[in-house]
Backbone as CSV, one residue per row, in Angstrom:
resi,resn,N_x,N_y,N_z,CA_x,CA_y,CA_z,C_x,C_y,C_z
1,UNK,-5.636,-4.806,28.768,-5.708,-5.259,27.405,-5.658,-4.049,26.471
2,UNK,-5.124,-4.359,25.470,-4.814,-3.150,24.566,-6.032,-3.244,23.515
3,UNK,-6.409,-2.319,23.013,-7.726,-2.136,22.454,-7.718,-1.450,21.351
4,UNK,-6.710,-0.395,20.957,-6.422,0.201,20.335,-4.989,0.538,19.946
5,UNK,-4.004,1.182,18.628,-3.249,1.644,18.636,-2.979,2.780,17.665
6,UNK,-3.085,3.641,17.883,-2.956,5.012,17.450,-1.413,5.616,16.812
7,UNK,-1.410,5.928,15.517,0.074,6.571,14.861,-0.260,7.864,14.432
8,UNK,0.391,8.489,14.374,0.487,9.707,13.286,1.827,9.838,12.743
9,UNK,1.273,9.525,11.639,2.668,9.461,10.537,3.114,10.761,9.977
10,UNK,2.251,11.557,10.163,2.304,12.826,9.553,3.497,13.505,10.689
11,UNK,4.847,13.205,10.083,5.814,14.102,11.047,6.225,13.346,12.266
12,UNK,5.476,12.458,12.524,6.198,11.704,13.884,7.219,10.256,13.010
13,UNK,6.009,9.381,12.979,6.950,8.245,12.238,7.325,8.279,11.369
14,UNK,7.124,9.261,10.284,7.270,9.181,8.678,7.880,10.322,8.841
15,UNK,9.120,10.551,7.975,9.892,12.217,8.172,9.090,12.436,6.351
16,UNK,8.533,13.226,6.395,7.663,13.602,5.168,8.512,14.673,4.583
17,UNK,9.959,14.890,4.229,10.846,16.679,3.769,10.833,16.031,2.790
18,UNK,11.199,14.469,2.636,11.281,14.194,1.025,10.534,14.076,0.077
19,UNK,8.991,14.032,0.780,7.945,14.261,-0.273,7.659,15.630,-0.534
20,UNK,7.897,16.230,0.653,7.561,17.611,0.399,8.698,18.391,-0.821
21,UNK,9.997,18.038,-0.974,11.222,18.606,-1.665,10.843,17.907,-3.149
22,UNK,9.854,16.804,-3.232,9.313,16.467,-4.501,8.072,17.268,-4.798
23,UNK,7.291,17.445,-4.011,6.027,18.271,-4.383,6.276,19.891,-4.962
24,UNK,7.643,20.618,-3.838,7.726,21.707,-4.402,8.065,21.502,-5.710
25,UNK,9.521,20.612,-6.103,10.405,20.508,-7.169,9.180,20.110,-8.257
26,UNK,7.972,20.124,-8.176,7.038,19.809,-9.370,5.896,21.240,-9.343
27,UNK,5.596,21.419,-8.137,4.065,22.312,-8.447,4.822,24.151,-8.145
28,UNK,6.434,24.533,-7.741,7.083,25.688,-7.483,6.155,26.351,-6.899
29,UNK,5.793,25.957,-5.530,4.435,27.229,-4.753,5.874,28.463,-4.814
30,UNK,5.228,29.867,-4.178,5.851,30.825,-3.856,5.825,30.588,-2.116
31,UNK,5.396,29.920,-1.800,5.407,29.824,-0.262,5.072,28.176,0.495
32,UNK,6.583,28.055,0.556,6.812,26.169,1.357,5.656,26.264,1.906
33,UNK,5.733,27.241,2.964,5.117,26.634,4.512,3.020,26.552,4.318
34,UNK,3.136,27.737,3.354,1.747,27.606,2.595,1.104,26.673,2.071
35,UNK,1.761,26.157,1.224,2.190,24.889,-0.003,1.502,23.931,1.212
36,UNK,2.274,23.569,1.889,2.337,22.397,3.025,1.282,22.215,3.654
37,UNK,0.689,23.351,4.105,-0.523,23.835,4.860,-1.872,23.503,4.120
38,UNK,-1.984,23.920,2.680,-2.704,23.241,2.110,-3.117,21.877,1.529
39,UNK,-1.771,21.491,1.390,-1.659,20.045,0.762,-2.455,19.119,1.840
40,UNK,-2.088,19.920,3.310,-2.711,19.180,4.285,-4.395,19.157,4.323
41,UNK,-4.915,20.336,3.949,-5.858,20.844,3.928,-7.088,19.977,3.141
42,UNK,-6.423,19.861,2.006,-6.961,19.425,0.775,-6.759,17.829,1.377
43,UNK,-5.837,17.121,1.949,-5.393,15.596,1.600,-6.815,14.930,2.733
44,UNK,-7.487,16.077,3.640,-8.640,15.423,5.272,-9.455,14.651,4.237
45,UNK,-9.931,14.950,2.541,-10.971,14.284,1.887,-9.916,13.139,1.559
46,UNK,-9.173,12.878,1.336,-8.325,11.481,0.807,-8.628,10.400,1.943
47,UNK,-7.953,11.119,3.123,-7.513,10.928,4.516,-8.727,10.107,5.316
48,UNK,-9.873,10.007,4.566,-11.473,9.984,5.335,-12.196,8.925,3.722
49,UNK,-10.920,9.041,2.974,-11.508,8.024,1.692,-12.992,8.253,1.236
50,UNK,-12.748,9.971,0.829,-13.883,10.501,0.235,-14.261,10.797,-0.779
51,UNK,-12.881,11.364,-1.454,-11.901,11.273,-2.594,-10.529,9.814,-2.788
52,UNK,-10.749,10.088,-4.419,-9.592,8.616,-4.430,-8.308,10.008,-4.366
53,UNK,-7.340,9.306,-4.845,-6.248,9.972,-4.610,-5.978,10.505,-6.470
54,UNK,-6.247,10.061,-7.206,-6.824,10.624,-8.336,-7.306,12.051,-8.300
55,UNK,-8.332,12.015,-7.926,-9.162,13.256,-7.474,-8.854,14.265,-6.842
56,UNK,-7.816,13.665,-5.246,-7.228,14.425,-5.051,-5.660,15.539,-5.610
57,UNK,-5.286,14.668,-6.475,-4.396,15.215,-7.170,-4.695,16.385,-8.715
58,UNK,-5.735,15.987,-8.872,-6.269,16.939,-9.782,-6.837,18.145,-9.045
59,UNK,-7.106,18.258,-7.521,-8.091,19.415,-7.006,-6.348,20.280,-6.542
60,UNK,-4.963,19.467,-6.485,-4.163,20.190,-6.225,-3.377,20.620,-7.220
61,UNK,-3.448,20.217,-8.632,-2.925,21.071,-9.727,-4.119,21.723,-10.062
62,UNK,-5.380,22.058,-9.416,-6.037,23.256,-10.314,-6.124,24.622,-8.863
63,UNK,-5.051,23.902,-7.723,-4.434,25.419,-6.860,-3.018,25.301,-7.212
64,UNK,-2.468,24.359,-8.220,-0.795,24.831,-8.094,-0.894,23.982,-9.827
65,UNK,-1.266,25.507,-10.894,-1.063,24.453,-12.027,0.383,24.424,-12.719
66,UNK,0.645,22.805,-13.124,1.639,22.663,-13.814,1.812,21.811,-14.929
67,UNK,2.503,21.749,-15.728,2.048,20.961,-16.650,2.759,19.384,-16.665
68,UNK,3.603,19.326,-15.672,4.157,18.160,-15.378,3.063,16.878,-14.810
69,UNK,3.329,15.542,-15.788,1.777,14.731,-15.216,2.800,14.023,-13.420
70,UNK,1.567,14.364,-12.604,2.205,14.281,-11.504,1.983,12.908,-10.866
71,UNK,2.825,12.068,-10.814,2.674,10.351,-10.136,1.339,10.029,-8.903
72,UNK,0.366,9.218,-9.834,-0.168,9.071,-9.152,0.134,8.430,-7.129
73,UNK,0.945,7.337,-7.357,1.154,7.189,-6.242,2.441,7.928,-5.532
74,UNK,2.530,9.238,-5.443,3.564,10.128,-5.024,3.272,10.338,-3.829
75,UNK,1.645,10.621,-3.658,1.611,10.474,-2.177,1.711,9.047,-1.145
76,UNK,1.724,8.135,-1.784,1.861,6.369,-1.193,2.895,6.007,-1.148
């Protein structure tokens, strides 16, 4: 009997370049692979619904500020 089913969307089922080619094209890190690394970093409080996604988007324009208002559901 199956009991469980387990995904990771992050890179397996979900090809994530097109969010990422929107995130640079708004916040211009100096470093993709950095950029990426953090976004991940920062998203474990979203990810665990600790932070709304609100929240989380404001804790990542005050490490990548820009003045563009950035879509809330960009990450959804």
């Amino acid at each position: 009997m199956i009991k469980a089913l387990i995904f990771d969307a992050g890179g397996v089922v979900v090809d994530q370049s097109l969010l990422l080619d929107k995130l640079i094209g708004i916040f211009h890190p100096k470093d993709r692979k950095a950029f990426w690394n953090i976004l991940n970093i920062e998203a474990n409080p979203l990810c665990r619904n600790e932070i709304t996604e609100t929240d989380f988007w404001k804790r990542i324009k005050k490490l990548f500020p820009t003045n563009i208002k950035v879509p809330i559901d960009l990450w959804t």
